[in-house]
N, C-alpha and C positions, 0 to 999 in steps of 0.2 A: 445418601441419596442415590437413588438407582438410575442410572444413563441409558434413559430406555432407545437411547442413537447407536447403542448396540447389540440393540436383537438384531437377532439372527436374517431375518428377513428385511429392514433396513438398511443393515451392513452390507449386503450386496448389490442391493443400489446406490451407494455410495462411496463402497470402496476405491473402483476406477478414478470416481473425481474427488478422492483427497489424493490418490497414488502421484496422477497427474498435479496436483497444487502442490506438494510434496517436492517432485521435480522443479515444479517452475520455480518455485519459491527460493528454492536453494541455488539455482542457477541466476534469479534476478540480483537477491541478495548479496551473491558474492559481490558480486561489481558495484551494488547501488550505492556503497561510500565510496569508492574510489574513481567515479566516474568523474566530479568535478576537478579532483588531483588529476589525474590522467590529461584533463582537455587542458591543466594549468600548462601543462608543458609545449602546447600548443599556441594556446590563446590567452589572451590577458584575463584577468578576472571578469571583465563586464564584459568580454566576449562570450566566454564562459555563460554567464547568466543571460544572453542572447543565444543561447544554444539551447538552455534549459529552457524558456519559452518559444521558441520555434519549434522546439520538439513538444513542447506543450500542446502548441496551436495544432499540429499534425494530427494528435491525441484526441481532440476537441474534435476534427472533421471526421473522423474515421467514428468517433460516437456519436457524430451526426447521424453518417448515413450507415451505422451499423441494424438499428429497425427496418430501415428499407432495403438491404440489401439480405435480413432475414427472410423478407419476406419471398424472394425466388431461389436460396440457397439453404441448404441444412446447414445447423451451426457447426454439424460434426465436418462438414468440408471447410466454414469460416474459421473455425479454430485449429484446424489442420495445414492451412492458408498461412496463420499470423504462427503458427508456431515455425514453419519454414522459413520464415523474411526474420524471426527473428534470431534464428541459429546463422542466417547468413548475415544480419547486423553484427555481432558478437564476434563474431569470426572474423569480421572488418575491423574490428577495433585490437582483435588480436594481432593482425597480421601490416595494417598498413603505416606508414609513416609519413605520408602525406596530408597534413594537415585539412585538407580540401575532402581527402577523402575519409580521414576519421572523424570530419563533422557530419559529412553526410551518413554514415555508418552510425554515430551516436543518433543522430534524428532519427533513424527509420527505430533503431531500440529504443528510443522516445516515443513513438510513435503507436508500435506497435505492443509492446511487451503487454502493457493494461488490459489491452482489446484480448487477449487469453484469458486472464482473470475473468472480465466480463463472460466470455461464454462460457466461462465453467460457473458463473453465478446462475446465468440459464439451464445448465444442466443441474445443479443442485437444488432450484427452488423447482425444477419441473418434477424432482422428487423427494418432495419434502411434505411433510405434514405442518399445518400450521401448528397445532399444540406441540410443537417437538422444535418450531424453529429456534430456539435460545440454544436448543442443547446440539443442535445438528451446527448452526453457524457457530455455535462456541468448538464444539469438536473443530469442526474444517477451520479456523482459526488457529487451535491449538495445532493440526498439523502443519498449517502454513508457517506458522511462527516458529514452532520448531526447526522447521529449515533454516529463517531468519536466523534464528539466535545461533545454530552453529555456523554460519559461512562467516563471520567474522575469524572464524578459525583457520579459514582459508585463503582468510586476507593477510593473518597473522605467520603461518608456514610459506604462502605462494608469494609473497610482498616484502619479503624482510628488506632489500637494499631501495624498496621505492619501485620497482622495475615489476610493472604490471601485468606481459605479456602470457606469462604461464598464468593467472588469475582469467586472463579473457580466455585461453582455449578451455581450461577446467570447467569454467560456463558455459562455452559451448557444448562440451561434450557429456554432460550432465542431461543438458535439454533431450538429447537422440531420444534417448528412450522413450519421451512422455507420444512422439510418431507414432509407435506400436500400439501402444495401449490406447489413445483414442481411436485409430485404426478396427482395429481388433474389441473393442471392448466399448467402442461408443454407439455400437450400431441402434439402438432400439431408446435412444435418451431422447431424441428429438420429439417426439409426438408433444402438440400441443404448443410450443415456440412457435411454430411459424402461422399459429392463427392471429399472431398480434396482429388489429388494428390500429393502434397509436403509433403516431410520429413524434420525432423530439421535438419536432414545434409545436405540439399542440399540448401549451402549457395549463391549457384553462383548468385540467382535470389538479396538476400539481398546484397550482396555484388555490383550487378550491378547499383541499384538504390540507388544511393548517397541520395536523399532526406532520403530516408529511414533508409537506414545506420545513416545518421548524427540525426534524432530523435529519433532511438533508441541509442544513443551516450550519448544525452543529458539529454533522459532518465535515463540512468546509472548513469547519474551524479547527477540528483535527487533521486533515492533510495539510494545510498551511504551516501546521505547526511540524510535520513529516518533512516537506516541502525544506523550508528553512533549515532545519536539523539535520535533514542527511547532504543539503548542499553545503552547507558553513560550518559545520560542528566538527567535521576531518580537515576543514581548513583551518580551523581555529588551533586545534588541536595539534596539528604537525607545524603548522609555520608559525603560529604567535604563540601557543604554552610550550611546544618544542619536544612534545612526544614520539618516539619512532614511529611507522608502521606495526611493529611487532605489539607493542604495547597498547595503539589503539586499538589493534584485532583484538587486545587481552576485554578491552573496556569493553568494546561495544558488542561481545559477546556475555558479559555479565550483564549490559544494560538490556539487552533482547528478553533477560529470561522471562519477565514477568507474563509477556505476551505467551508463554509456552506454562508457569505455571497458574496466574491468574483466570484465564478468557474463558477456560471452559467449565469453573466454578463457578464466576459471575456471570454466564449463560446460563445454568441451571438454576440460580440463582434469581435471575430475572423470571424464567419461566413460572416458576413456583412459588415463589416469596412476596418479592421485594417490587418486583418490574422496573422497569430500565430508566425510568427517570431519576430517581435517587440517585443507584449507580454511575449514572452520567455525572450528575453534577458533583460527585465528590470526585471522580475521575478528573474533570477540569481544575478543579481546587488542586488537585497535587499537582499536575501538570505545570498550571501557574506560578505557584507555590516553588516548586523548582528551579525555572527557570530563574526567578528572582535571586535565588542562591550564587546559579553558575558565574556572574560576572565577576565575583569576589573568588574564585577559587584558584589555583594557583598549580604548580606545576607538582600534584600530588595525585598519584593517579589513585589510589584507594578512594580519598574524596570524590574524584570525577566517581569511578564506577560505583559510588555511594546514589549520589544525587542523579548521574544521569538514569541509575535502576529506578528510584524513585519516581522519575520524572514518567517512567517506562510504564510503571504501576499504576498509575491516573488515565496513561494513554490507552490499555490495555482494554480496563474497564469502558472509556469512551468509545474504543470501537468496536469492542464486543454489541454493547446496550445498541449503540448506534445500528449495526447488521440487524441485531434480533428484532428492534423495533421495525425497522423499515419496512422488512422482508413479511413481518405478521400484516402486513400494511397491503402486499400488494399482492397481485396473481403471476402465475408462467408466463401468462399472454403479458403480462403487462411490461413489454421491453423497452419502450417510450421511457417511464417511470422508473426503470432499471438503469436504465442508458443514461437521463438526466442525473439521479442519485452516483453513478459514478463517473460522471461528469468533474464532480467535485476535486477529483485528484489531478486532473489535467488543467484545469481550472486554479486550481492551489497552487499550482509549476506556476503559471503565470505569473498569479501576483506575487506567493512569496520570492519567485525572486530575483521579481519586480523592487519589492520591499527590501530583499536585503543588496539590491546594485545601489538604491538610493541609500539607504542608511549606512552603507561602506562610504559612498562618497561622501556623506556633512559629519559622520557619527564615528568614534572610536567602535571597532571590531566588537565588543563588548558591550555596547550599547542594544547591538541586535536583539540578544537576547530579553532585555529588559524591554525591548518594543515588541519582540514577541507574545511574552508574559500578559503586555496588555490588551492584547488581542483574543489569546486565549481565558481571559477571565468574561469576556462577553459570550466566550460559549457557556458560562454559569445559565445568563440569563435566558439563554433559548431554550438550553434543556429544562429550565425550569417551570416554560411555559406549555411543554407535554402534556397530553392525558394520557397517563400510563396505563398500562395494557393490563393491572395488576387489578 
C-alpha cells in the first residue's frame, strides 16, 4: 500500500507539525507516568486526584475560550503562548520543593500542555486533504507515539533511585526547540483558522450529527481509559506489585510500541478498506479484554509487558479510527467541533479520577481495573452504532 502522506508536495506541509508533535510528545511523555508519583511525595493520594482534576477543570476553561480567542489572535502566537507557560510549568516541578508551589506548577502543565496539541490539530486539518485523512492522522500519530513509547526510556535511565528531578529539566529542555520551528516555520499555516464561526457553546450543530456525537462518545471512552492508566497503573505497579522505577520504564516502553507500530497501518487501512468502525470495535474488545486479565497478574514483569502491549494494541486502533473519523467529519473552520472532540481528554481527567479516588476508597486497588474494563466494553456499543465512512 502506498503512503501517498509522503509525496513530495504533502510532506512539506506537514513536516514542521509532526517535527513539533515529535518534541511535545516526547517532552509530555517523559513525565506523564511519573507525575502522580512525584505529587505522592507531597500529597496524599486523594489530594493527588484533586490535583488531576483541577488541573482538568483549568484544561476544560481554556477550551472553552480557545474558539474565541482564535478569533483575534493567530494560532501561531496561541501556540507559541502555551508552548512558553508550559516550559515554565516543567521547570517548576523541576526545581521547587514547596509543596504550594509544585501544585500550582503541576496545574498550569495540566492546564496547558493539551491546548498545544489542540493547535497543532488546527494547523494539520488546515492542511489536509480529506481523502488522505486516515493516512496523514495515522502518520502524525505514529510520530507522536513514537516519542511516547521511547520516553519511558527516560524514566528508566533518569529515575532509577525514585528521584525525579533530572526527568523534569530533560522535559524542559526537550521543549526549547519546538520555539524555533513554530517561529520560523509556522508563518503561512494560519489562513483559514480564524474564519471560524462556532463557539463551544453552540452544541445544536454536535448534537445534530449523530456520527459525530457517537466518535466523540467513543472517544471519551478512550481517555477515561488513558486517564485511569497513566494515573494508577505506576501506582499500582511500584507500591502494591513492588516493581522499581527502572523496570516499569522497561514495561511501559514495550507497552507504548503498538501505538508506533499499529496506528499508521490501521489508518491506511481504514482509508481504503475496512473504515473505522470495525477497527473501533475490535480495538475496544482487546482493550476490555485486557484489563480483565491485569487483576490476576502478579509480580511478573514479562506478563505485565505482555498484556499491558496487548491492552496497547486495541487502544491504538481506537484512537487512530477515532482521529480519522472525526477529522473526515469536520472542516479548519470548524474549531467549536474541534475544541468540544478534544474536550474529551480534560473531561476523562475528571471523571476517571474521580472514578479511581472512589473505588480506592470502598474497593481493593485491583478492583479499578475490573471497573474500568466495564466501562470500556460500552465503548463496543457506540462505535458500533457509526456509519462508516467505507
Amino acid at each position: 500500500m502506498r503512503l501517498r502522506v509522503f509525496e513530495r508536495k504533502q510532506m512539506r506541509k506537514v513536516a514542521p507539525i509532526y517535527l513539533v508533535n515529535l518534541f511535545v510528545s516526547l517532552h509530555y511523555a517523559a513525565v506523564l507516568y511519573v507525575n502522580s508519583s512525584n505529587l505522592l511525595k507531597f500529597f496524599s493520594e486523594s489530594m493527588v486526584s484533586a490535583l488531576f482534576i483541577l488541573g482538568a477543570l483549568g484544561n476544560i476553561l481554556l477550551f472553552i475560550l480557545a474558539p474565541r480567542i482564535l478569533r483575534k489572535v493567530e494560532n501561531r502566537t496561541l501556540i507559541f503562548a502555551f508552548i512558553i507557560l508550559e516550559i515554565f510549568s516543567v521547570f517548576g516541578l523541576a526545581v521547587f520543593q514547596s509543596p504550594m508551589a509544585v501544585a500550582l506548577s503541576f496545574l498550569l502543565h495540566s492546564s496547558v500542555v493539551m491546548m498545544i496539541y489542540y493547535c497543532l490539530d488546527l494547523f494539520l486539518e488546515n492542511v489536509s486533504e480529506d481523502k488522505n485523512t486516515g493516512e496523514i492522522r495515522g502518520a502524525n500519530l505514529t510520530v507522536v507515539n513514537t516519542a511516547i513509547a521511547a520516553s519511558p526510556l527516560l524514566v528508566a535511565f533518569l529515575t532509577p533511585d525514585g528521584d525525579f528531578t533530572l526527568l523534569y529539566f530533560a522535559s524542559t529542555i526537550i521543549l526549547v526547540p519546538t520555539l524555533f520551528v513554530v517561529l520560523f516555520s509556522f508563518k503561512n499555516m494560519d489562513m483559514g483558522i480564524q474564519k471560524a464561526k462556532q463557539s463551544l457553546f453552540e452544541f445544536k450543530l454536535w448534537l445534530k450529527s449523530k456520527n459525530i456525537r457517537r466518535v466523540t462518545n467513543s472517544r471519551f471512552v478512550l481517555e477515561v481509559f488513558y486517564t485511569i492508566m497513566v494515573i494508577y497503573t505506576p501506582i499500582y505497579l511500584s507500591n502494591i506489585i513492588g516493581f522499581s522505577w527502572s523496570q516499569i520504564g522497561i514495561i511501559f516502553a514495550v507497552m507504548l510500541l503498538p501505538f508506533v507500530l499499529f496506528e499508521l497501518p490501521a489508518g491506511e487501512l481504514a482509508d481504503h478498506w475496512c473504515g473505522e468502525k470495525e477497527i473501533m470495535t475490535v480495538g475496544f474488545f482487546i482493550m476490555g479484554t485486557s484489563l480483565l486479565v491485569m487483576p490476576f497478574l502478579s509480580k511478573d514483569i514479562f506478563a505485565w509487558m505482555i498484556v499491558l502491549f496487548i491492552s496497547r494494541i486495541g487502544a491504538s486502533f481506537v484512537e487512530v479510527t477515532s482521529e480519522s473519523f472525526f477529522f473526515k467529519h469536520v472542516w479548519k473552520s470548524d474549531t467549536g467541533l474541534i475544541s468540544i472532540f478534544r474536550l474529551t481528554r480534560p473531561v476523562s481527567a475528571v471523571l476517571g479520577s474521580l472514578v479511581g479516588a472512589i473505588c480506592l476508597f470502598f474497593l481493593p486497588f485491583k478492583a479499578l481495573f475490573l471497573v474500568l474494563a466495564i466501562f470500556v466494553f460500552f465503548g463496543i456499543q457506540m462505535s458500533a452504532l457509526l456509519k462508516d465512512t467505507r
